[in-house]
Structures are given as C-alpha cells and as structure tokens.
C-alpha positions as CSV (number, residue, x, y, z in Angstrom):
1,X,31.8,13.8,76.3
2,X,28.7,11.2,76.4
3,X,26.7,14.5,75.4
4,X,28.9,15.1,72.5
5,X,28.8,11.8,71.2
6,X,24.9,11.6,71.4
7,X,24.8,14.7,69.6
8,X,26.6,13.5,66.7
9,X,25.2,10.2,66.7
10,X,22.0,12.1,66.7
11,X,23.2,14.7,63.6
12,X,24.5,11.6,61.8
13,X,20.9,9.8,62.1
14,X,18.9,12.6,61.1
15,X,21.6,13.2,58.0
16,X,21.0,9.7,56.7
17,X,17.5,10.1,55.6
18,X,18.5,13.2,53.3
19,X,22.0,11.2,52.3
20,X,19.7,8.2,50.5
21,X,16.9,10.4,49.3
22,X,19.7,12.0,47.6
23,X,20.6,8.8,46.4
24,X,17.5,7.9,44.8
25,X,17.4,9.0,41.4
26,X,14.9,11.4,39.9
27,X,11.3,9.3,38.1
28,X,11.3,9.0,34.5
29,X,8.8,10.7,33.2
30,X,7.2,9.2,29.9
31,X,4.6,11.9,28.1
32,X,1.9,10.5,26.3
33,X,0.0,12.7,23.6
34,X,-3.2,10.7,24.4
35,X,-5.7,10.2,27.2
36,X,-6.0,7.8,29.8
37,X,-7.2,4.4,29.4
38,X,-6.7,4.8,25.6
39,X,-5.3,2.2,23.4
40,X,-1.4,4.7,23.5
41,X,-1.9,5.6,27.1
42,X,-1.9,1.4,27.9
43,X,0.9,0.6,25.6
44,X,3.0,3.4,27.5
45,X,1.9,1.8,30.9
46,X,2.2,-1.7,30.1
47,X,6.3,-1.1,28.6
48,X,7.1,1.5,31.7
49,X,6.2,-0.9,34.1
50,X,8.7,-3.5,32.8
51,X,11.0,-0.7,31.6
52,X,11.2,0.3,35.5
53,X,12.7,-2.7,36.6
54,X,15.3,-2.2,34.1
55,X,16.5,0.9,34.7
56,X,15.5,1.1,38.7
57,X,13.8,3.8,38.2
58,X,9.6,5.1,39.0
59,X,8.5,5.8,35.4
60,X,5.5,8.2,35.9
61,X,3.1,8.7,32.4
62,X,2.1,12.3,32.5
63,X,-0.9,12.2,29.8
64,X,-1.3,15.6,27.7
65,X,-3.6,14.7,25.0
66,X,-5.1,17.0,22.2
67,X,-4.0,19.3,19.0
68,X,-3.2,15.8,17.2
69,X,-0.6,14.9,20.2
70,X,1.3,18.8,18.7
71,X,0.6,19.7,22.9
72,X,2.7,16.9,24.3
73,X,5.1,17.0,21.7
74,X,5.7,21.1,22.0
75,X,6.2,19.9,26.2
76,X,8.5,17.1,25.9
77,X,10.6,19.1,23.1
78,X,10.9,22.3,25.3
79,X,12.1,20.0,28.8
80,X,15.6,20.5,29.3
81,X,15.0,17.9,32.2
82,X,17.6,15.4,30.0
83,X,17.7,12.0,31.3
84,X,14.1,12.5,33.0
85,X,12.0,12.7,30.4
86,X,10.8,10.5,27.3
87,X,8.0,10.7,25.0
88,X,5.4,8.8,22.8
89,X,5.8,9.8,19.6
90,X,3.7,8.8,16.8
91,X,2.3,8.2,13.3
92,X,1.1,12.3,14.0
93,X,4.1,13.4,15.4
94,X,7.1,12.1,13.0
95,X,5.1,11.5,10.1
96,X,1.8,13.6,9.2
97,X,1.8,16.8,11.5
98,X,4.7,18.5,10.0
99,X,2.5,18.0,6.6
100,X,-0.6,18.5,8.0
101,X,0.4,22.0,9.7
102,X,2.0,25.2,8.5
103,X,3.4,26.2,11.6
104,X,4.7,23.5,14.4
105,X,6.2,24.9,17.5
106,X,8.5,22.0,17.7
107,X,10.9,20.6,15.0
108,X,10.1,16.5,15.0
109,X,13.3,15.9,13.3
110,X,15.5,18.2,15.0
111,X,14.1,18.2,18.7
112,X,13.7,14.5,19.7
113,X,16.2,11.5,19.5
114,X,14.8,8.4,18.6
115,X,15.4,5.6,21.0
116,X,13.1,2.7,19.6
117,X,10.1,2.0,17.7
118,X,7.3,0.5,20.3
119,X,4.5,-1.4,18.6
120,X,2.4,-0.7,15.5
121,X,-1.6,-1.1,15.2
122,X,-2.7,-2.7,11.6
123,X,-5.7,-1.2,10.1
124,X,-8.3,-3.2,9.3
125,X,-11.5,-2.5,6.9
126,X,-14.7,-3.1,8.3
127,X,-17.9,-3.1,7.5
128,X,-21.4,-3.6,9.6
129,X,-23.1,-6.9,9.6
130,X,-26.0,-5.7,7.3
131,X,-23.3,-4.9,4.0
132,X,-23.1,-7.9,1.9
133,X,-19.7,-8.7,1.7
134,X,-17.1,-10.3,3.5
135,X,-13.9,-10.1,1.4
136,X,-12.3,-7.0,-0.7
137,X,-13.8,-8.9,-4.3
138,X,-17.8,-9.0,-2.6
139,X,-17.1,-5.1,-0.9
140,X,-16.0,-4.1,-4.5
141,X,-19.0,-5.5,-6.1
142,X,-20.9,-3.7,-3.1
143,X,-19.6,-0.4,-3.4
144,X,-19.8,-0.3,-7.2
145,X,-23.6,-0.4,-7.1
146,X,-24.0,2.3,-4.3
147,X,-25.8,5.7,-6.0
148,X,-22.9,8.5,-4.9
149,X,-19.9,6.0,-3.3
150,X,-19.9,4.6,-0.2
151,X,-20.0,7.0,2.9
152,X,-16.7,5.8,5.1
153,X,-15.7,7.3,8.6
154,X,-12.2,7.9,10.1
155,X,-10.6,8.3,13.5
156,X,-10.2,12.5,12.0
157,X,-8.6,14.2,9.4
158,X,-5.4,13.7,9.2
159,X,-5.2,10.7,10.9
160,X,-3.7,7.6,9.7
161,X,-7.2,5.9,9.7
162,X,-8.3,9.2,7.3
163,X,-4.7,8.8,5.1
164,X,-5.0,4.8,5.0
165,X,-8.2,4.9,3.8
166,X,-7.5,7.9,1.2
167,X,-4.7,5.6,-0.3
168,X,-7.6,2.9,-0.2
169,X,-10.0,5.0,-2.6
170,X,-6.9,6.0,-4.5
171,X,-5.8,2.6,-5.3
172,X,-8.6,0.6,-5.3
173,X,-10.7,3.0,-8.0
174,X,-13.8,3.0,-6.0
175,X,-16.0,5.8,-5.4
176,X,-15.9,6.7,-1.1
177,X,-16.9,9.7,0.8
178,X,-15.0,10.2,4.0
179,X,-16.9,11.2,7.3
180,X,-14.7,12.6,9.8
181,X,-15.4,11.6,13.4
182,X,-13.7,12.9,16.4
183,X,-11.8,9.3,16.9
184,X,-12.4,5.4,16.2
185,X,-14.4,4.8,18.6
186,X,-17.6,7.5,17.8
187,X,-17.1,5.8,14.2
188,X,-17.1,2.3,14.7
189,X,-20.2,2.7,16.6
190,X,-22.1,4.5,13.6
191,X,-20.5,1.6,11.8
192,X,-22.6,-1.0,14.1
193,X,-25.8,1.0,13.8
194,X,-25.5,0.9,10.1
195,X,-25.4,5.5,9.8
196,X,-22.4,4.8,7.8
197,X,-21.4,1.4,5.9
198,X,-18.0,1.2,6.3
199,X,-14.6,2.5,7.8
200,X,-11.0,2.2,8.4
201,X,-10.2,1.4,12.3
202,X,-7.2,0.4,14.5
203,X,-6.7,-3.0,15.4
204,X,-6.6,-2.0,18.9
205,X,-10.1,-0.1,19.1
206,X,-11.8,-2.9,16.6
207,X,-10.8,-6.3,18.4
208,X,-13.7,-6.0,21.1
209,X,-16.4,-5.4,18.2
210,X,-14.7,-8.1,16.2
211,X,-14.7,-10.6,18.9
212,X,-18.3,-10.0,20.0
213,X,-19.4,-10.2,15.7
214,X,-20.6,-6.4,16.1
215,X,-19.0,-5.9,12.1
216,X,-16.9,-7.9,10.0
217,X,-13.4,-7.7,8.4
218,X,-13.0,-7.4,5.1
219,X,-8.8,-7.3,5.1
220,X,-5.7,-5.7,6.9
221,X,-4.1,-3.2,5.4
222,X,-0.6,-5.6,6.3
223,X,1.9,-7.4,4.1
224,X,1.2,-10.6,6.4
225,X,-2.0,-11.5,8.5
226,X,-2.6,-11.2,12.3
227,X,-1.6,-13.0,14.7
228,X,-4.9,-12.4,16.6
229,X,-6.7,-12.6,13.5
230,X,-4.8,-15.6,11.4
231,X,-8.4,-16.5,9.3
232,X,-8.4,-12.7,8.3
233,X,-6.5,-12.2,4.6
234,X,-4.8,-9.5,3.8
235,X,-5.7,-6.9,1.1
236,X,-2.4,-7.4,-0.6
237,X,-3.7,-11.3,-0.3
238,X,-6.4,-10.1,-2.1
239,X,-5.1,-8.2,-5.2
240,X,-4.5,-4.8,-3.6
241,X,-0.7,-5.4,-3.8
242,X,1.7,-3.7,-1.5
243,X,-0.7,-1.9,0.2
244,X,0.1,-1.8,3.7
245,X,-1.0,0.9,6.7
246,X,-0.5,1.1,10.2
247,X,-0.7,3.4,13.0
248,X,2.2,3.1,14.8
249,X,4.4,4.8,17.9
250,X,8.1,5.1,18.8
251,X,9.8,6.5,22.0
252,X,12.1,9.6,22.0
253,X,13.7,11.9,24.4
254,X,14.9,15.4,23.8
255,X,17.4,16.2,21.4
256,X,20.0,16.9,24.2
257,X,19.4,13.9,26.1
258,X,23.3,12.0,26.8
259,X,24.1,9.4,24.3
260,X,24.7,7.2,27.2
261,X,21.2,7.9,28.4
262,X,20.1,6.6,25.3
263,X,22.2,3.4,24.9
264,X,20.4,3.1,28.8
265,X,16.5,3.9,27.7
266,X,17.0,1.5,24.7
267,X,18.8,-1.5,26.2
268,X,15.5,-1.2,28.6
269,X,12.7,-0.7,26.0
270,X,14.6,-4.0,24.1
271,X,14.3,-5.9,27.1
272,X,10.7,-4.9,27.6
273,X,9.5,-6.3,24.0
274,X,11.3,-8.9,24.5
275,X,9.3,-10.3,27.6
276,X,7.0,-12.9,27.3
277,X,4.5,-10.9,29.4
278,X,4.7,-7.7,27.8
279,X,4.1,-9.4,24.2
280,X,1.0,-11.5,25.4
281,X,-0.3,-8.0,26.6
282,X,0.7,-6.8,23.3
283,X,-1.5,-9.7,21.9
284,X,-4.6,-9.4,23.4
285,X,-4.6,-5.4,22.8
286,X,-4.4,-6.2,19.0
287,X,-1.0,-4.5,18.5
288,X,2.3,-5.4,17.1
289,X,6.0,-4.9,18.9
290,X,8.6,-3.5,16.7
291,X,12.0,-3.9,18.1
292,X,14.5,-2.2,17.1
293,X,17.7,0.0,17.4
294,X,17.4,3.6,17.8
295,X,19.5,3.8,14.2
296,X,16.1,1.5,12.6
297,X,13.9,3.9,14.6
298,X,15.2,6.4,12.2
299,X,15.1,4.9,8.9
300,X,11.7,3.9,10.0
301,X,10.4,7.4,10.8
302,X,12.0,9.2,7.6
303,X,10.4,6.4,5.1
304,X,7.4,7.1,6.8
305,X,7.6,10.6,6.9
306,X,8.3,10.5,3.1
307,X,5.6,8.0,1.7
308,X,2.9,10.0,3.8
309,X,4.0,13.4,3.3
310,X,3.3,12.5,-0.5
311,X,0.1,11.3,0.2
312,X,-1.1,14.6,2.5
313,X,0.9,17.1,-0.2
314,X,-1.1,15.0,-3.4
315,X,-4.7,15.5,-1.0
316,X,-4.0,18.8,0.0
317,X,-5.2,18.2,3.1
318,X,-4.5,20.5,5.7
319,X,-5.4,20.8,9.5
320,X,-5.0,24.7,10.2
C-alpha cells in the first residue's frame, strides 16, 4: 500500500510540470518588416515590452526585413497561428505597395485586421550646413539660382521620404532631382559631406545629426511643430499650406484573428501609449504616438491609402 501511494504521489509530481506548461500560454509573436536596431524594429520593442505586462504574455519580435516590408507582410498574412501573431504594418504596407506593385502576394486590405495605429515619424527638410538657408523663403531663393534644380536624396523609391518630397517639388514649383539611396541613413550622410544639398528624412534617423548641428532644418512637413523640435516652423507655417507627410506604422493581426483577441491586443497597445515611460521613449526617438481605436486605425489607413495612391498613379512610379 505505502508503495502504491509513493507511486502516485510520484506520477502526480512528475504530471505537474506538463499540467502548468500547458498552462502557459503560447508568446506573441510581433513581425517586424525591418531590421534590428532600426528606428521600426525599436518602436516594436519598446511597445511589446509594456504590451507584455498587459496581456501576460512573452512577446517575441521576429524581424524579416526587405522587398519594401512585402516579405513580412506575405508571412504574417499567410499564419493561421490567430491569436499568436501581430504585425508592423506601415506607410509601405497599407498605403504605397499596393500602388507601387502590380502583383502583391498578400491583400493589405483584406488579409490583416487593424488593431491600432502606433506612432508616426514627421519628415523634416534638411539641408547641409554649407547651403545658405535656414527657412523654406531663403531655400527657395537658393534653389532658384541652382543651374539644373537642386539634386535631393530619399530613403528609396517609393518611400514616403521619395513621395513626401515629390509632393514637395510638386507644390512648391521648384525645380529638384531626386537621388535614390538605399535608406535615410546612406543619404543624410551625403547630405553632411555636401554630394548632395538637400533631402527629405525621418525624424527618427535625423534627430542625432540635428542635435550634434551636422545639417539644419528648414521645416516639418506637419500641421503643428515638434515637440522635440518646438523652435522648428512648419512648412504650412511657412506658406506651403496643408502640406503635411509622415511616415507612420499601425499594428494588425491576420484577418481571422477572434474579435475578442482584438478587443484584447488593443486594450494592451492603448495602455502602452498611454504610459508615461513609453511616450518619453517615444520622445527622445523623435516619433509621435497615435492612439487610437482599431475603427480610427481604419479610417486612417484608407485616407492614406487614397491621397498617396494619387500621388504614385499621377508619378507613375513603379517598383517592379
């Protein structure tokens, strides 16, 4: 009889382990289109870290950058893992790339669910130290005089940087060539070293060469100024009305994913923004929160897709 009872006792002990793994529910995992240590890739980290305590729950980033983020968003909208997976999607994703492409393997309207907008980067017009202005009246007066336009870079084709600045030329009058660089931070750096003399950036990627005085700022493509840069106008300040740009990034899951799941992922992301921690992160990486319902996240994402889908269709730019 004692044996018997050891032996259950011992069955029962070596059950429990199994019993609470069981318990435990599956990570989260959150798919950025970006690499590491980028300015997406820390945004992602910074909200899962908060959103984890939330939801009790790992959150795991699984970064699968390239193909203008089409490579995470063809692997987040093929998971049938609902409830487990969630994804970074952007300014590329919901906006340009079904313009931009003929073919998408993925469907951004049909295959994700919004469940909130995350933050949005301003773009900011800069220009090396050597270029004589320092507001959108002296660059105007600068460009003007420059035999054949003034040579501008962007993140890519295609890229809000590229669009932004198209819609620049466009509604300023001014005669600029775009050079395409394989992302901000090859650009801004030709910026510095005075190769080209001017460029549209991300407020993320330009803070560090704004705070050491490595260019200047000639406005932000916003309808109200920076926090981080309160002493910088904007170019709807400056006579460019309405014009506003941004890059900017919302969270989905798979179309498929419960609607209670959803109600969940957002109540968490909400909470995130909220915190006073997360937003002075926000703050010193140069970006904006935008909290919202998934129902805003929507309205959002179609004017978006609309006012830049006119913009690529009138360029005829295409990316394959």
């Amino acid at each position: 009889m004692q044996r018997k009872n050891f032996l259950r006792a011992l069955a029962a002990g070596l059950a429990l382990p199994a019993s609470l793994a069981r318990a435990q529910p599956k990570p989260l995992e959150w798919v950025v289109g970006y690499a590491a240590g980028g300015g997406s890739d820390i945004v992602a980290r910074t909200l899962a870290e908060a959103m984890g305590k939330s939801l009790h729950r790992t959150i795991v980033i699984n970064n699968k950058p390239g193909a203008g983020t089409n490579i995470a968003a063809d692997y987040a909208a093929r998971s049938k893992d609902y409830g487990n997976i969630i994804f970074s999607a952007d300014f590329a994703t919901l906006a340009a790339n079904p313009f931009l492409f003929s073919r998408l393997s993925y469907d951004s309207q049909k295959d994700f669910q919004p469940i909130g907008m995350l933050v949005r980067f301003p773009m900011l017009l800069v220009v090396g130290n050597e270029v004589p202005a320092d507001n959108l009246r002296q660059f105007t007066t600068w460009a003007r005089a420059q035999p054949g336009g003034v040579n501008w870079g962007s993140a890519g084709p295609g890229s809000p940087h590229h669009l932004v600045g198209e819609s620049f030329r466009e509604q300023s009058g001014l005669a600029m060539v775009h050079v395409a660089y394989r992302g901000a931070a090859p650009a801004i750096l030709d910026v510095v070293g005075q190769q080209i003399g001017a460029m549209w950036i991300d407020s993320a990627t330009a803070m560090p060469f704004i705070r050491e005085k490595k260019v200047k700022v000639i406005g932000v493509a916003s309808l109200q100024r920076m926090a981080l840069l309160p002493e910088v106008p904007t170019l709807d300040e400056q006579g460019l009305k309405g014009f506003e740009g941004y890059a900017w990034q919302g969270l989905v899951a798979p179309t498929g994913t419960p609607a209670d799941q959803i109600e969940q992922f957002a109540r968490a992301l909400q909470a995130a923004l909220a915190s006073s921690a997360v937003q002075a992160r926000m703050q010193t990486l140069g970006v904006e929160p935008m909290p919202g319902t998934p129902a805003q996240m929507a309205a959002f994402t179609a004017a978006e897709r609309r006012k830049w889908g006119a913009v690529i269709t009138r360029m005829g730019v295409r990316l394959d």
